[in-house]
C-alpha positions as CSV (number, residue, x, y, z in Angstrom):
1,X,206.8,121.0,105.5
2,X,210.2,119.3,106.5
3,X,212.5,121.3,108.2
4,X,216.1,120.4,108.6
5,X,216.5,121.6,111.9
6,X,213.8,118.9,113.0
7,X,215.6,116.2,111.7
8,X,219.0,116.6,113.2
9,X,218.3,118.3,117.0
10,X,218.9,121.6,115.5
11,X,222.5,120.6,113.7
12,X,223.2,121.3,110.2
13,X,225.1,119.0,108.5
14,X,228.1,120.3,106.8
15,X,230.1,118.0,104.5
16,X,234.0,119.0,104.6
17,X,237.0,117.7,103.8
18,X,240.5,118.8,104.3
19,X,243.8,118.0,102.1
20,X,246.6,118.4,104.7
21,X,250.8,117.3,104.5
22,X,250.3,114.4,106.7
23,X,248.5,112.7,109.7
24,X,249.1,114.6,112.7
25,X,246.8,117.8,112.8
26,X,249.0,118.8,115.6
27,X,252.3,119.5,113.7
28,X,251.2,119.0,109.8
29,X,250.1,121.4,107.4
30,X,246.6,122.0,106.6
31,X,246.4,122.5,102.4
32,X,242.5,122.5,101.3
33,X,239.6,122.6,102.8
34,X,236.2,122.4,101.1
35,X,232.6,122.8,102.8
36,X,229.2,121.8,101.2
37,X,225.9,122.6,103.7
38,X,223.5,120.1,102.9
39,X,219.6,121.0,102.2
40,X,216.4,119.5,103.1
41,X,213.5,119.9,100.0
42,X,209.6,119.8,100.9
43,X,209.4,116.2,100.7
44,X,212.2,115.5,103.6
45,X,214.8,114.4,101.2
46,X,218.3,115.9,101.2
47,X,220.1,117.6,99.0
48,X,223.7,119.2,98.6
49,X,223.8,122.6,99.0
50,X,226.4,125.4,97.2
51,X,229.8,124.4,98.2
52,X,232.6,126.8,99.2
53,X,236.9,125.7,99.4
54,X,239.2,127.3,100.3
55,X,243.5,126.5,99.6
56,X,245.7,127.6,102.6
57,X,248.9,128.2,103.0
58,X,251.0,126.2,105.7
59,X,251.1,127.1,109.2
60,X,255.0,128.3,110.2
61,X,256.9,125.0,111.0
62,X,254.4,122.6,109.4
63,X,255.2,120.0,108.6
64,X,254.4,118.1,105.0
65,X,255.2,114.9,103.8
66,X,256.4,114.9,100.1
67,X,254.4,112.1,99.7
68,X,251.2,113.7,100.8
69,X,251.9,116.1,97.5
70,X,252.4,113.1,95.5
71,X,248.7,111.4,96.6
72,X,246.7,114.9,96.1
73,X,248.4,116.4,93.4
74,X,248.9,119.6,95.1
75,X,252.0,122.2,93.8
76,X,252.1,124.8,96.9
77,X,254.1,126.9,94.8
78,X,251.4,126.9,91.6
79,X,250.8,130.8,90.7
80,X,247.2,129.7,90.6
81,X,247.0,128.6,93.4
82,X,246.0,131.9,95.5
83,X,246.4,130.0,99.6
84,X,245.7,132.1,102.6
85,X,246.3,131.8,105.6
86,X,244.5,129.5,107.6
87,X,242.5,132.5,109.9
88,X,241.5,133.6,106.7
89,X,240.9,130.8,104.7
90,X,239.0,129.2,107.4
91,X,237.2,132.9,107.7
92,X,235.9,132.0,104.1
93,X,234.7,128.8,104.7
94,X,233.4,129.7,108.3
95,X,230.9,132.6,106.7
96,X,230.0,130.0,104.3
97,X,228.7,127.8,106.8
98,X,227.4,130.3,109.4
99,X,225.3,132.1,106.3
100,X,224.0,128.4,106.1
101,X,223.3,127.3,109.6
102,X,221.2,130.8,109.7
103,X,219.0,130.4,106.7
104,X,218.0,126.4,108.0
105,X,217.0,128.1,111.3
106,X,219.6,125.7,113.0
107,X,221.6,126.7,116.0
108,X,225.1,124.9,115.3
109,X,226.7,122.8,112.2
110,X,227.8,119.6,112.3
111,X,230.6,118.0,110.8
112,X,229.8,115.1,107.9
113,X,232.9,113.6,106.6
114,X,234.0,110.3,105.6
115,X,236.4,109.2,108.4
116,X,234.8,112.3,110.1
117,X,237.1,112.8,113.0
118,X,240.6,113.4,110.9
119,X,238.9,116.4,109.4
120,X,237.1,117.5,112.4
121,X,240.7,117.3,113.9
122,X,242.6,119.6,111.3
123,X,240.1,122.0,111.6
124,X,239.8,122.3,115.4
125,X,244.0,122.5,115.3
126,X,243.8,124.8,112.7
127,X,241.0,126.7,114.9
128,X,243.4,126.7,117.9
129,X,246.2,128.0,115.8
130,X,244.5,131.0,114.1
131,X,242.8,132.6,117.5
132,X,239.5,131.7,115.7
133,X,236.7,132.3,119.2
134,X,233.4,131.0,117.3
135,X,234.0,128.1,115.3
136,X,230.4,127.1,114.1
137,X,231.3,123.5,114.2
138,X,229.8,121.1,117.1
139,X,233.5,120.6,118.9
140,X,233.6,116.9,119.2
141,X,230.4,115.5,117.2
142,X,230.1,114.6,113.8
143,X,228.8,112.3,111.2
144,X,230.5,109.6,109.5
145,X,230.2,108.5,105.5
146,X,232.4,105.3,106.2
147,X,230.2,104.0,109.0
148,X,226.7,105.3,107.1
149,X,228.3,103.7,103.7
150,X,229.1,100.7,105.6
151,X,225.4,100.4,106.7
152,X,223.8,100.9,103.4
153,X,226.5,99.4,101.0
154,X,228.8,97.2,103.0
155,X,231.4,99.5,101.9
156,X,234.0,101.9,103.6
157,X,236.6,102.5,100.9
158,X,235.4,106.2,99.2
159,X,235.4,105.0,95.8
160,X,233.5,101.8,97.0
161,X,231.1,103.5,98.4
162,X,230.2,106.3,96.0
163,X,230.2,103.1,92.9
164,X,227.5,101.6,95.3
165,X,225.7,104.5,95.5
166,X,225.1,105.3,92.1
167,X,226.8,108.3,91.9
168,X,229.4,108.9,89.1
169,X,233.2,109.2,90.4
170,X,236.3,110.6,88.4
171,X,239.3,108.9,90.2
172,X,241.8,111.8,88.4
173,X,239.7,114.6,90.7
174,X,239.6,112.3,93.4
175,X,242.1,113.9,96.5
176,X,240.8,117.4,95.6
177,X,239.4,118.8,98.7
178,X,236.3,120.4,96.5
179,X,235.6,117.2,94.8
180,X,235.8,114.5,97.5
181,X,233.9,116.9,99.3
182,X,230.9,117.4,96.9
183,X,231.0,113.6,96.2
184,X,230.9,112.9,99.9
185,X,227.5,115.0,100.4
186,X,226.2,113.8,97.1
187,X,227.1,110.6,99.2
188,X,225.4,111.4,102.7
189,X,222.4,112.6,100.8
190,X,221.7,109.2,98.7
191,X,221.9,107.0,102.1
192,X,220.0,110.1,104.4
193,X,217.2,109.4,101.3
194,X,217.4,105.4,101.0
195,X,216.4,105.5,104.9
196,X,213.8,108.5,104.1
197,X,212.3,106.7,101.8
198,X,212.2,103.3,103.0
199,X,210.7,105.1,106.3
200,X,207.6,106.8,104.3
201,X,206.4,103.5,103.2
């Protein structure tokens, strides 16, 4: 049987994106984060695995561009909105992912996101910031949608990419941390299956 931890070196990929107030990781607030382990079924092929998100409130002196609000929609001051802070909220998601890493048998998660190394960057700051000592992400590797997408579909734009795919896309969810995030793996899964399958035959 197909194990997951046989197929990447004993990594997990973990999709994840992050909805933050700006560019810089260094001085701008991290908003959303979202997390979906991916799964590996008898046959090899991969799947998307229960997602977890989490909405955080911004570190003292972030920064956030009022434009950022304007692309994902968020309010910060919505009473639905329940943030925490980021050692907590990144507590949530870091369970999440550590629950997942044990039960594939894999020693360490990796990173999948589409431009991979912006959200791999908010994270580590936001790591830094809250004191957080095991961080169950692979520091400085990851794997990236837009170069995988660009392989498979000759696309790099999101959007682009998941049309190519196959996979359905609501632009008015798009910029939600959750739903890019489930999209992306639903993403990584369909090109990680294409190869799979093209390699059985």
């Amino acid at each position: 049987m197909s194990q997951i931890k046989d197929r990447f070196r004993g990594f997990l990929p973990v999709v994840v994106d992050v909805e933050t107030g700006g560019f810089n990781n260094q001085s701008d607030a991290l908003l959303e984060i979202a997390a979906v382990p991916i799964e590996m079924a008898e046959d090899g092929r991969l799947k998307p695995g229960p997602s977890v998100n989490a909405y955080v409130q911004p570190f003292e002196g972030a920064n956030i561009d009022p434009k950022a609000l304007e692309i994902t929609g968020i309010e910060l001051d919505h009473p639905l909105r329940n943030a925490q802070c980021e050692r907590d909220a990144l507590g949530k998601v870091f369970t999440h992912v550590r629950q997942a890493v044990k039960d594939a048998g894999c020693t360490r998660a990796i990173l999948v996101g589409h431009n991979a190394h912006f959200d791999l960057g908010f994270v580590n700051a936001a790591v830094e910031r809250a004191g957080i000592k095991r961080n169950p992400f692979h520091p400085f590797s990851c794997l990236d949608t837009v170069t995988l997408s660009a392989l498979a579909f000759g696309q790099t734009v999101l959007a682009r990419a998941i049309a190519a795919a196959g996979i359905e896309w609501d632009s008015s969810q798009a910029h939600s941390a959750l739903y890019d995030t489930e999209k992306t793996a639903e993403l990584f899964c369909v090109v990680h299956n294409l190869w799979h399958e093209k390699n059985r035959t």
